[in-house]
C-alpha positions in Angstrom: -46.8 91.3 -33.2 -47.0 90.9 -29.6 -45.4 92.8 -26.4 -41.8 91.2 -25.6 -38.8 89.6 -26.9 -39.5 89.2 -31.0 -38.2 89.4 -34.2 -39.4 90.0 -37.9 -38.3 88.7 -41.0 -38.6 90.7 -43.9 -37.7 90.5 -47.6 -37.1 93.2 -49.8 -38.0 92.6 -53.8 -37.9 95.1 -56.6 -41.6 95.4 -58.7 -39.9 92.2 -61.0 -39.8 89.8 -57.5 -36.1 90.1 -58.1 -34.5 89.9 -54.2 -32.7 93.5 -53.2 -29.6 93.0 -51.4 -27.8 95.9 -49.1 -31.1 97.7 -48.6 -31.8 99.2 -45.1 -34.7 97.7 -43.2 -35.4 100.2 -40.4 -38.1 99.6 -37.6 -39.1 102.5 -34.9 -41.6 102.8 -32.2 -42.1 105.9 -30.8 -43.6 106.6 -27.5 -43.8 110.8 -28.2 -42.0 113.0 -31.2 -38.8 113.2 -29.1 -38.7 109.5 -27.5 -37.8 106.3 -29.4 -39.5 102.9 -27.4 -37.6 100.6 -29.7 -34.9 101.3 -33.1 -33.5 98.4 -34.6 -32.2 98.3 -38.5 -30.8 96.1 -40.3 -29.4 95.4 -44.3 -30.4 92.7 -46.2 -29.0 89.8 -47.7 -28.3 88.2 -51.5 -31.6 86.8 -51.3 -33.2 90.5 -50.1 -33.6 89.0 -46.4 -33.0 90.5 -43.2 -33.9 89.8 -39.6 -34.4 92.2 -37.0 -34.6 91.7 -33.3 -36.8 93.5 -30.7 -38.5 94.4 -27.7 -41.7 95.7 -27.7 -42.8 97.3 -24.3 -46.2 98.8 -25.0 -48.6 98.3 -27.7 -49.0 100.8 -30.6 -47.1 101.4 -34.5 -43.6 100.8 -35.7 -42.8 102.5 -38.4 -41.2 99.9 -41.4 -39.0 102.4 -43.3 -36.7 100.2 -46.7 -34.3 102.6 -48.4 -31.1 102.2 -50.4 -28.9 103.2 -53.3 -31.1 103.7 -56.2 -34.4 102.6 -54.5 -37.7 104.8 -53.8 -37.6 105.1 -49.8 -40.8 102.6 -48.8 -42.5 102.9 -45.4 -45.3 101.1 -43.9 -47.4 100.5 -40.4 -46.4 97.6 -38.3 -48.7 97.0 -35.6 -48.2 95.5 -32.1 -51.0 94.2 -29.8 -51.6 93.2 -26.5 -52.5 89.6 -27.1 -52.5 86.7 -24.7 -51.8 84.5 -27.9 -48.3 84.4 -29.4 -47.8 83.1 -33.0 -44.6 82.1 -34.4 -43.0 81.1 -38.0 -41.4 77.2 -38.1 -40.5 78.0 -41.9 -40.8 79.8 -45.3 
């Protein structure tokens, strides 16, 4: 991901592939442990999808945190780059 407007796209599936719908898709970037650069969530869809929307203002990790009713909390490392190349999605 690169610095700026953006977005991510992001589908949540159970360990079958089936598609998890009302989960909470959380993304934070934190610029110390008491300042937040960025927080944007989101639920997802019948098909598992959601799409969040932010602005990245510095390089460094987002946190990607998916939790719900009757789900194991996930979280993973999203990282953002200074890059003077930006690549985008046409389609799935």
């Amino acid at each position: 991901m690169v610095f700026g407007p953006n977005h991510m796209q992001i589908t949540v599936a159970d360990t079958g592939g089936n598609p998890v719908e009302n989960s909470f898709v959380t993304l934070i970037k934190g610029t110390s442990d008491t300042t937040e650069e960025l927080y944007t969530v989101g639920k997802t869809d019948s098909q598992g999808r959601v799409s969040l929307a932010f602005y990245a203002e510095s390089s460094g990790p987002m946190t990607l945190t998916v939790s719900g009713r009757n789900l194991y909390p996930y979280q993973s490392q999203v990282e953002i780059v200074n890059s003077s190349v930006a690549v985008d999605w046409i389609r799935w």
